[in-house]
N, C-alpha and C positions, 0 to 999 in steps of 0.2 A: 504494500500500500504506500502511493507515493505521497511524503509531507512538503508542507507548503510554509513558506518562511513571513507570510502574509498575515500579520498582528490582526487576531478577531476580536472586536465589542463583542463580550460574553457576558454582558450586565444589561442589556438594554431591555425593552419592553416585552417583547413576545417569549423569546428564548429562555428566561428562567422562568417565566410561569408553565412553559413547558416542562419543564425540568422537575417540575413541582405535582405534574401527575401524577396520580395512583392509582394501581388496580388492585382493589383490594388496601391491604397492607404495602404492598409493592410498590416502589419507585417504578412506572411505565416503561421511565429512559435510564438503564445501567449505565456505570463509568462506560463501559464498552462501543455501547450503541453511541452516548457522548461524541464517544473520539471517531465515530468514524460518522457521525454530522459533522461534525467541526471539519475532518480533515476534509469532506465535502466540498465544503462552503467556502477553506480556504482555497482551497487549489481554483475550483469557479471564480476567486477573486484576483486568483496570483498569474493565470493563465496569460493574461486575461482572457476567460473562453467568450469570444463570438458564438455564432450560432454556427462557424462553420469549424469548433475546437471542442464537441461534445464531451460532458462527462459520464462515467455510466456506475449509477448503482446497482449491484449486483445481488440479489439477493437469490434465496434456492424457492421454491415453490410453496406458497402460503406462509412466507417465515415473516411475514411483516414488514415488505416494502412500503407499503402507506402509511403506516405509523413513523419511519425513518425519513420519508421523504420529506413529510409534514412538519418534523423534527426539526429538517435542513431549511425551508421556506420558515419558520418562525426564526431562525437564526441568519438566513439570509436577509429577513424585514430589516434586523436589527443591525445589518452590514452594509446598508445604502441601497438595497431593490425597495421600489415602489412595487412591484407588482409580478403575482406569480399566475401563470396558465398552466391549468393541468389539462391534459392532454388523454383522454381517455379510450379505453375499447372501445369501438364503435355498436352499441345498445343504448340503447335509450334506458334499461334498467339499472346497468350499471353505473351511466351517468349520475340519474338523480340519487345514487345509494353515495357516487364519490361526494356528490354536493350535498349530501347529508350529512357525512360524514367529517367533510371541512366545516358544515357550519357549526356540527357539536365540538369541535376541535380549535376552535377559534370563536365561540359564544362569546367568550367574558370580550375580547377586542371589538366584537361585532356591536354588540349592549353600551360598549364606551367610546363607541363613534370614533375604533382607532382603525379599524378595516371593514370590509364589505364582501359578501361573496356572491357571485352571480352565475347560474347558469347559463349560457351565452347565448340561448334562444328566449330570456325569462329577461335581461337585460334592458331594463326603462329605457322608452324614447329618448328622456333628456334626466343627465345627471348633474344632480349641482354641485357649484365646484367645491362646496362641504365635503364632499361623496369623493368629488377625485381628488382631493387632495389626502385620502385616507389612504391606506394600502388597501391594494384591490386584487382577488381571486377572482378569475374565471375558470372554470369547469367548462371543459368543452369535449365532447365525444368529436373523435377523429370519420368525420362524415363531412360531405362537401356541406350542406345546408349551414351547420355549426361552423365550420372554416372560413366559411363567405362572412357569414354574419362576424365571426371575430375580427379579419381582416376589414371590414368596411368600419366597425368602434374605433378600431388602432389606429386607422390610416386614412380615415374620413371624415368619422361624426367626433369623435375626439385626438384627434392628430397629435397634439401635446401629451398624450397618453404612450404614444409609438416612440415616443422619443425620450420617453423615462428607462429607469435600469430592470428590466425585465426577466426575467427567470421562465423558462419553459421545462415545463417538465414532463416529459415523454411519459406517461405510463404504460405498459406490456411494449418500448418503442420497438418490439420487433415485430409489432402486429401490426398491419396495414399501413404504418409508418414507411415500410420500405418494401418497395418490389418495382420489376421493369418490364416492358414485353415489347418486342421488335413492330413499328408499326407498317399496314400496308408499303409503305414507302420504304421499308427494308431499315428504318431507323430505332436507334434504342431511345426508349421511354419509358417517363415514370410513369407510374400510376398515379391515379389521378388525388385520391389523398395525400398520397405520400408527395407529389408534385403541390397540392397548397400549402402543404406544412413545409416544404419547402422554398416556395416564394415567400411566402410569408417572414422565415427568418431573417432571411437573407434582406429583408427591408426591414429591418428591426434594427437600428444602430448599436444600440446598446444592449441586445439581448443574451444573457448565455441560454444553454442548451444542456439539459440533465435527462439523461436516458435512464429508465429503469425497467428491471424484466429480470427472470432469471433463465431464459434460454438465450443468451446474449451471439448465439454465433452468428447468426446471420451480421450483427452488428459489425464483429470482429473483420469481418470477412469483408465489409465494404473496402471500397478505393480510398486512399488516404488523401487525394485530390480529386478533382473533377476527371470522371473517365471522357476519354476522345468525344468530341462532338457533343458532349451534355453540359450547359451551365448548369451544376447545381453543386449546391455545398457540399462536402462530405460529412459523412456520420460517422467515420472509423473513432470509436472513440480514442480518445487524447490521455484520459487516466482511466482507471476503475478503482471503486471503494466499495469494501466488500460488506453486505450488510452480516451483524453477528447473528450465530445460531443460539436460538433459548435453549437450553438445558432439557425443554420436556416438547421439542421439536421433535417431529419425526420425520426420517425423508426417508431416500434409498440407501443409507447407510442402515439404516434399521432393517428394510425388507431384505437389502442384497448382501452385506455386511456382517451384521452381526445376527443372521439367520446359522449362519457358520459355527456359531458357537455351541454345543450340546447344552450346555446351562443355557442358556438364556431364550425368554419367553418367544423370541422372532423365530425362535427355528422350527416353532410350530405352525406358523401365520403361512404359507406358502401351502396352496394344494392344486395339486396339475388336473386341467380335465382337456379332454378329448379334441382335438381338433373337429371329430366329424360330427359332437357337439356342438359345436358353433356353427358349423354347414346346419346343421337343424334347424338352430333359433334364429338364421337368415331370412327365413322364408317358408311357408306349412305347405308340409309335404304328408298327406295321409298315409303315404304305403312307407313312410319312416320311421313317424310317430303320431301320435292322436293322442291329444290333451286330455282326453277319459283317461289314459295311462300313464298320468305325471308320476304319480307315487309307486309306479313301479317296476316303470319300464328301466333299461339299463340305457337306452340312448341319454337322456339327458340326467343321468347319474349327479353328474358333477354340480350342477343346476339346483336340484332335488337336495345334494348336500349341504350347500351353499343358503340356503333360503331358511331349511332346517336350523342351521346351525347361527342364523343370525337371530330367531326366533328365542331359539335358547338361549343364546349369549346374552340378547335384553334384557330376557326375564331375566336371569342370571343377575346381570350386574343391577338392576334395577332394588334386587334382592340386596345385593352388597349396599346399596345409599341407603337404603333404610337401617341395614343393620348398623351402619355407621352414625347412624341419625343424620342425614343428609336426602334432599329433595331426590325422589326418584331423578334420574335425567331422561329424556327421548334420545331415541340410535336411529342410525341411519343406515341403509345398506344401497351401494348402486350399483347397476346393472349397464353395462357401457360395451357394449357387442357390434356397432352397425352406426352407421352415416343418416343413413338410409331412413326416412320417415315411416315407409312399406314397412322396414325389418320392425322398427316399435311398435307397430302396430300388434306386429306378429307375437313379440314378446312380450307386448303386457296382455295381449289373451291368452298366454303360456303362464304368465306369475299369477292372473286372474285365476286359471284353472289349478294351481296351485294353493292360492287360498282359499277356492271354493272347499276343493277335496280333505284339505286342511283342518275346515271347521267340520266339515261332515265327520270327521274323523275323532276330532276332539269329544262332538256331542255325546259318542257312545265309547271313549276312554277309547280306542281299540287297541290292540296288540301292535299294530303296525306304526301305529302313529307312535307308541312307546317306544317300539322299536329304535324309530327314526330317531327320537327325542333323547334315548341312553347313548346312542353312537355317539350325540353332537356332546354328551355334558362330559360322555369320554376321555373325545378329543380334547374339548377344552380345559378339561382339566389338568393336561400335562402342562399346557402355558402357563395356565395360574399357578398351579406350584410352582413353578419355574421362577416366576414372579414374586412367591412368599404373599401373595394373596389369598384371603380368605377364601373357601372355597364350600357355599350352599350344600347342605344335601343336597340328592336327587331328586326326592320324595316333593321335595319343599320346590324346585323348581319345576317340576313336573305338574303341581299343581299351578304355578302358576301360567306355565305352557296354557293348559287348558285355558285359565279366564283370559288371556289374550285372544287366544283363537276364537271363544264362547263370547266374548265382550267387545268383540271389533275392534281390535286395540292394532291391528293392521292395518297400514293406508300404502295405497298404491298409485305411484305416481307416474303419467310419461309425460314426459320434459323435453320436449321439440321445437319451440316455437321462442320467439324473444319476448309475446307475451306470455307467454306462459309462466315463463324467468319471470315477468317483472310482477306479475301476481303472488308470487309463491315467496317470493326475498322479502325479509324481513328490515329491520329499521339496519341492522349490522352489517346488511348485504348479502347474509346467508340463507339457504335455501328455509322454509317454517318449516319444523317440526311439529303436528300438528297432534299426530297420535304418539304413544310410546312407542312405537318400531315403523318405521318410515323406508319405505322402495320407492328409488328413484329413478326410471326407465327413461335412457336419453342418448346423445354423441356428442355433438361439437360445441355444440350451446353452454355444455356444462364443463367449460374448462375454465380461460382465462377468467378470474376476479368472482368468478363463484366460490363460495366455500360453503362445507358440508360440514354443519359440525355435529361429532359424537360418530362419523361414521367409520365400523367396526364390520363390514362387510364389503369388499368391490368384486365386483366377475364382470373381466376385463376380459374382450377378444378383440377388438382391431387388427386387422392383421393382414396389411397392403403387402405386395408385395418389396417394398422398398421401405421401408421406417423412415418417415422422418422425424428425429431428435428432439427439434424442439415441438413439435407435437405433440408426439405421447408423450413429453414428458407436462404438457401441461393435462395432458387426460388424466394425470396422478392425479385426482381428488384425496385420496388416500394421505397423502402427506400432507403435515401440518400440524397443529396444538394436540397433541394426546397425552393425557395422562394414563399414568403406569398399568391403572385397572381396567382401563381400556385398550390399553396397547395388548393385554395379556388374552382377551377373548378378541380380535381385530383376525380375520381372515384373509386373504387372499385368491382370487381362484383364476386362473387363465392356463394357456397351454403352453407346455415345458419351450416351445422357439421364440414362443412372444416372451414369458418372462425370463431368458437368457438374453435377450436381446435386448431389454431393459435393462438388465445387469448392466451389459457392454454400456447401454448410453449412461448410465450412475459411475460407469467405471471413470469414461471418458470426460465427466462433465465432474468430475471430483478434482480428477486431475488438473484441471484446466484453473480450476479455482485455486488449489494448492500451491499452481506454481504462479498464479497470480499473487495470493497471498505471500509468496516466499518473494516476489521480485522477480521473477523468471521469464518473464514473456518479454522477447524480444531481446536487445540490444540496448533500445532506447528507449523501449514500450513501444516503438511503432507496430512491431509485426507479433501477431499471435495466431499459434497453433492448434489448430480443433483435431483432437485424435478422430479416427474416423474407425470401425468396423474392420477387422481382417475380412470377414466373408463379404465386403461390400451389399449386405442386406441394410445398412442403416448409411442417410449420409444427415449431415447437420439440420437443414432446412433445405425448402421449398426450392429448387434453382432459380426461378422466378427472381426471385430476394436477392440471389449477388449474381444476377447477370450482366452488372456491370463491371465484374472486378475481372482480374486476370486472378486464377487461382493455381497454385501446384502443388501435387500432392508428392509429399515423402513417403515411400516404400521401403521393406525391409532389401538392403544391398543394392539400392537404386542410384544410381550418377547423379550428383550435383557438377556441371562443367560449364565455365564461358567459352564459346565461340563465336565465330562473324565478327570478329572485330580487327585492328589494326595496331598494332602498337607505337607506341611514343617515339620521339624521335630521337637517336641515338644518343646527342649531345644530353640529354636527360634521362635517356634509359640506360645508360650504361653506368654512372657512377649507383642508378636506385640500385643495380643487382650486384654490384659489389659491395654495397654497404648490407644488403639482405646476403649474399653469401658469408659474408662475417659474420652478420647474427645468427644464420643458420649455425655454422662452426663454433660460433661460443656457445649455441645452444647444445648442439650433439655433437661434436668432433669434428674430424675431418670431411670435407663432404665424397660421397663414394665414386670411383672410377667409374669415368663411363662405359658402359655394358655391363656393369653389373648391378644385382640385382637385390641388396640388404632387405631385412625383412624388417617389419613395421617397429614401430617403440614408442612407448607416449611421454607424453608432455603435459604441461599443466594448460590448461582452457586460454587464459588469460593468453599466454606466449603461441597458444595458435590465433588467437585474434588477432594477437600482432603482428604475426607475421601475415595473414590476411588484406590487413591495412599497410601495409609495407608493399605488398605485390600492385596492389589496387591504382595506383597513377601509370600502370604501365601498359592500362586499356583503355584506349581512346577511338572512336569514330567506328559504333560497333553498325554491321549493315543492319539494313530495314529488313525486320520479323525477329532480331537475334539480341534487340535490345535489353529485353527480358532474361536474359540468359546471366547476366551479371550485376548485382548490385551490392557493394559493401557490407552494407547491414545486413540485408537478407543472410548473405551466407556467415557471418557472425552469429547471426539472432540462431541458425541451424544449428552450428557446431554448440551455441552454448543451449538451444534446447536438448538436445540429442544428448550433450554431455551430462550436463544438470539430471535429467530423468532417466538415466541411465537406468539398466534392469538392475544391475548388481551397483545397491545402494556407495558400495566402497569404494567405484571407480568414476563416481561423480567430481565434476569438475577436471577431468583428463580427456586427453584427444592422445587419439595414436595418428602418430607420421610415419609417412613412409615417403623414402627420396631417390629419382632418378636424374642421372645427367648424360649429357653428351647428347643429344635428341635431336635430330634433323627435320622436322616435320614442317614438310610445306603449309602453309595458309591457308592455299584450296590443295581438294585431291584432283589426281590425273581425268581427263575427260570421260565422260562415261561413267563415270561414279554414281552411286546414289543419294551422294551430299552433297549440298555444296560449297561446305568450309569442311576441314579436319579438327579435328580432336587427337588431343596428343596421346590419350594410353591406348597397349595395346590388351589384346585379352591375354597373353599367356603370360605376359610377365609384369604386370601392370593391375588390372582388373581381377585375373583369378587368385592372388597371392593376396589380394585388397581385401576381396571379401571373405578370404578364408581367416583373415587377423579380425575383421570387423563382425564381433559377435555381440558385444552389449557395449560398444563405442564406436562413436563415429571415427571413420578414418582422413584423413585430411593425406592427399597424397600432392606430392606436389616434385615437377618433373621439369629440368631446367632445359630450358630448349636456345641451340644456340643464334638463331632468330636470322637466319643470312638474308642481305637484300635479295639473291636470287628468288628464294622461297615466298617472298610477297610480306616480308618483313622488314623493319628498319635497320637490318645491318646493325643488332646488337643482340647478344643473350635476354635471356627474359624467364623468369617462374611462371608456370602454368598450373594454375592447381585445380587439385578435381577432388571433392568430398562425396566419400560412399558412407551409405545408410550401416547402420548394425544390423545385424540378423534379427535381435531379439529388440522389437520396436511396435509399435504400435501403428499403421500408416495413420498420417498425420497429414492436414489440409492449412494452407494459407495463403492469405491474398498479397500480391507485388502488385508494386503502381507502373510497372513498365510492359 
């Protein structure tokens, strides 16, 4: 996390009556969450970030971006902005829940006529200048209607407005914030959101730019400038601040993580069902299954357990609040299988026939329904021990099974529509709970800025043929506030490729924060690395999203090498490579006879970037398409990710070199070729020796060529270097501005 040497007003008006929250007994804002507002706020003032130098909080999925943001906007009031834009999902539900939510969050300033907050389609004709001289929130869903109307307040009806110190803050900003698509005319273009959020900035003088979301790749992966032929600002972000994790968070470190452990409660939370189960709940097929035969068929087994066992687990814990003398709580279970409005229909007359046969079951006690009802209090009782959690008779929750089933204490919900969302959200913006055990049948609707609270069931099937990343990882409803007694009866249910395949994206999307957290991305922080999938079944996002970048991806033992280019002119290349041959020699010895052919040896990170930047003035005027082939940082920002996240923790921060000399290689090859520049290594003695040393370290191989004018060179020596992947790597993606 990068600090900022820019003195903050930390005594002003808004910011300590923030600080002065409570939930409960609880301080809202930890020392923690603190320092990384502050560090926020100051870097947005030390940048100084425009709108075209974004910052991005990062946060992991329901961990509390909006309470951090709002954190950062009272401490920014208190640092010279007049005025903050929140920038929201495009629903109209979740709009008026964010402009709820700023206004309970900013009452007491609101009441003493020190700010105002306005939904930017709710926005008075005319404001007196009482009103704008106050600090001013706008809420604005990222939809043309809301971006016209904000843009015409800034830049029209209040123009003295557009030209105060503005703060924008992206919310989900990898959501319709960014995307391109080639128009008729064979031309690249924004979309059409993301192009008014982009005009708009960029006439904003004095505005920064704050990105928040916790699937940031798309982001990462923009152009660092304006791509060929597009006026628009860039979004690569400039810093990241990482938002902290609470203590009784749950994400993918719980489900994928620490399921690993035999103690502990996650290793029970995971149960695989059937692929050709989900082929079922796609679409009713009678000669497959018939809904008279939920409770007993074995096709939707998994389904059947699933529903069972969330039943029990409510009464269950419902059992545990009272015994504690605490208010029962309502549970939530969902069901998230299909895009498709067709498929929900299918599945809530499948969960329907489900709790029809249910009650039928309960009214006469039956054997079967006990049956069903012993398997779940079984299962779940290996968690809760696991957990040191109280743990009900049978008898006692079995009775209570019944008056749920007997007393309609089940509701069943499908959830498709954006009204539907905006009927059912509550003042807090989460889904009502309205009975004690709540089914919520839905897909896309029910990701970004929903939250589900208490829910302790999901049966999860999505399952494209290509993952994208930050998708399913916003389909995690699952992750978010749980407490310990809920964590211990919390199910899981999907099929063994989907939930590996989540694994890899928690793997990759851990990593990426770690070595954010640690300092590791990049060079300079320009350039960041998104691991991608060995089996290429998952990529980061939508291609849509950075088809304006130049992207390349790292593979295990893959060539990093410039070519197409020219080099310097002798009177200046010839003392660089004698002053780089010395360093070489003070670094490793002698340097080796030409034709022969030493085997690799490392060295510390630092002394391969240097020598890196030492080769680097001796390529000039690279041809047209080979531009991209060379850029300083890039292969620095390489060597030190590759190095840095090495497999074997102990050989972090070392690069292996390997060195050839005497090398004659022409510029271009002979005619007839199938290139049309060379490359200096060869494979037998060069390439094959490279990657047989590069197993969990990058190789940095670098081959001294003696550069003859005949050859299409300046008539001087010259280092040519070529960096191979390690074997043992993750392929990794990132965007170049060449």
């Amino acid at each position: 996390m990068s600090q900022s040497s820019v003195p903050l007003h930390l005594h002003g008006i808004f910011y300590p009556s923030f600080l002065k929250k409570k939930r409960g007994n609880t301080l809202v804002y930890g020392a923690d969450e603190q320092s990384r507002i502050e560090s926020t706020v100051a870097q947005l003032l030390a940048v100084p970030t425009t709108s075209k130098n974004p910052g991005i909080l990062l946060g992991l999925i329901q961990s509390g971006k909006t309470k951090t943001f709002l954190g950062a906007t009272a401490l920014a009031f208190d640092n010279g902005y007049d005025i903050a834009i929140i920038l929201t999902k495009p629903t109209t539900a979740l709009a008026k829940q964010t402009y709820k939510r700023v206004n309970k969050e900013f009452a007491e300033f609101i009441e003493a006529d020190q700010a105002k907050a306005y939904d930017i389609l709710e926005l008075p004709e005319r404001l007196t200048q009482f009103e704008l001289n106050q600090k001013l929130l706008f809420i604005v869903k990222k939809q043309k209607h809301n971006l016209e109307r904000l843009a015409q307040a800034l830049l029209d009806i209040y123009p003295k407005l557009g030209q105060k110190r503005i703060l924008i803050i992206d919310d989900e900003a990898d959501n319709a914030s960014i995307g391109y698509y080639v128009s008729k005319a064979g031309d690249l273009e924004l979309r059409t959101i993301a192009s008014q959020i982009d005009d708009l900035r960029q006439q904003l003088p004095a505005a920064s730019f704050l990105q928040v979301t916790a699937t940031p790749y798309s982001l990462y992966l923009q152009p660092e400038d304006s791509p060929l032929g597009l006026d628009i600002a860039p979004v690569r972000p400039k810093f990241t601040v990482l938002v902290p994790v609470h203590p009784d968070y749950v994400g993918g470190k719980f489900y994928f993580e620490d399921s690993k452990d035999a103690t502990n409660p996650a290793r029970y939370i995971y149960h695989a069902i059937l692929s050709e189960e989900l082929d079922i709940l796609r679409q009713p097929d009678g000669r497959r299954f018939k809904t008279e035969d939920c409770l007993t068929s074995d096709k939707v087994d998994g389904l059947r357990s699933a529903l069972v066992t969330f039943l029990t687990a409510g009464c269950l814990r419902r059992i545990q609040d009272e015994q504690n003398n605490e208010r029962p709580k309502r549970f939530a279970f969902l069901f998230h299988t299909e895009a498709a409005k067709s498929a929900h229909a299918w599945q809530e007359s499948v969960v329907l026939a489900f709790d029809e046969h249910l009650q039928r079951e309960a009214h006469t006690q039956s054997g079967l329904l006990r049956g069903l009802v012993q398997t779940a209090y079984d299962n779940l009782s290996t968690s809760i021990r696991a957990a040191g959690q109280l743990l009900p008779a049978f008898d006692e929750v079995w009775a209570r099974v019944i008056a749920a089933l007997t007393g309609g204490e089940i509701m069943i919900t499908k959830v498709n529509s954006e009204a539907q969302v905006a009927a059912l959200l509550d003042e807090e913006g989460q889904l009502r709970l309205r009975t004690p055990l709540n089914i919520f049948i839905g897909g896309q609707i029910l990701d970004r800025g929903i939250t589900i609270a208490n829910l302790i069931g999901f049966y999860y099937g999505r399952d494209p043929q290509r993952f994208q990343q930050d998708t399913v990882l916003q389909h995690s409803r699952m992750y978010g506030f749980r407490p310990a007694a809920d964590r211990a009866v919390t199910r899981f249910y999907t099929a063994p490729h989907i939930y590996a395949a989540m694994r890899r994206m928690h793997e990759a999307d851990s990593a990426l924060r770690e070595r954010i957290d640690r300092g590791l991305e990049g060079f300079d922080g320009s350039v960041t690395f998104i691991e991608l999938d060995e089996n290429n079944t998952i990529v980061p996002c939508s291609p849509a999203k950075i088809l304006a970048s130049n992207t390349t991806t790292l593979r295990p033992h893959r060539r990093v090498v410039p070519s197409g280019f020219e080099t310097d002119v002798k009177t200046r290349l010839r003392p660089l490579t004698q002053k780089l041959d010395a360093c070489l020699i003070q670094l490793l010895g002698p340097l080796p006879a030409p034709g022969t052919n030493p085997n690799a040896t490392d060295i510390a990170l630092e002394d391969a970037l240097n020598l890196l930047e030492r080769i680097a003035p001796a390529f000039v005027n690279f041809a047209p398409g080979y531009e991209d082939t060379w850029d300083l940082k890039e292969y620095q920002a390489i060597l030190r990710h590759l190095s840095m996240n090495s497999a074997n923790p102990a050989n972090r921060g070392r690069v292996l070199i390997m060195l050839r000399t005497g090398r004659n290689m022409s510029r271009k090859p002979t005619v007839g070729a199938h290139t049309e520049f060379n490359e200096p290594d060869t494979t037998r003695t060069d390439i094959t020796p490279a990657r047989q040393a590069a197993v969990d370290l990058p190789l940095l191989l670098l081959i001294r060529q003696e550069g003859a004018a005949a050859q299409g060179w300046s008539d001087s020596p010259f280092w040519w270097p070529v960096i191979v992947m390690p074997e043992k790597m993750r392929p990794t993606l990132f965007a170049h501005d060449k």
